[in-house]
C-alpha positions, 0 to 999 in steps of 0.5 A: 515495461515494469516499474515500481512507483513508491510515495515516500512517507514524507509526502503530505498527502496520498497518491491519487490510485484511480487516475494512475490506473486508468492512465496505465489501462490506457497506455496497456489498450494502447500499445502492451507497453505496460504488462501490469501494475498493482497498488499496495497501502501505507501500513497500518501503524503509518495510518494510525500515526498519522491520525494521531498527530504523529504520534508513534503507533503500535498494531498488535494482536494478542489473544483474548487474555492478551498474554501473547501478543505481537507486533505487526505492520499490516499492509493492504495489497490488491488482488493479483499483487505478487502477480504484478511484483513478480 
């Protein structure tokens, strides 16, 4: 079984990772019903939003002199996600 679980950005609160993934171990020990999964993170401008009462929140990097700069979303992924999702 493959599957994608994603928490809309409208949700107050986090989906809880630990329990989900022992839940999910289980069910694999149990019968290999399920093959994988990975967990990835809000990016980085929706967690720095939230922390700043919604405002809106850009992530750039720029060089020392902050001549060139970019804007990014920053996304953390666990170890063997495109393992997972592919």
């Amino acid at each position: 079984m493959y599957g994608v679980v994603i928490n809309p950005r409208g949700l107050p609160s986090f989906i809880d990772e630990g329990k989900i993934s022992e839940f999910l171990k289980e069910q694999k020990e149990f019968d290999g019903a399920v093959l994988g999964w990975t967990m990835a993170s809000p990016s980085l401008k929706y967690l720095l939003g939230k922390l700043n009462n919604g405002a809106s929140v850009n992530t750039r990097f720029s060089d020392s002199t902050g001549y060139k700069s970019v804007n990014s979303n920053i996304y953390a992924v666990q170890p063997g996600f495109l393992d997972a999702v592919n």
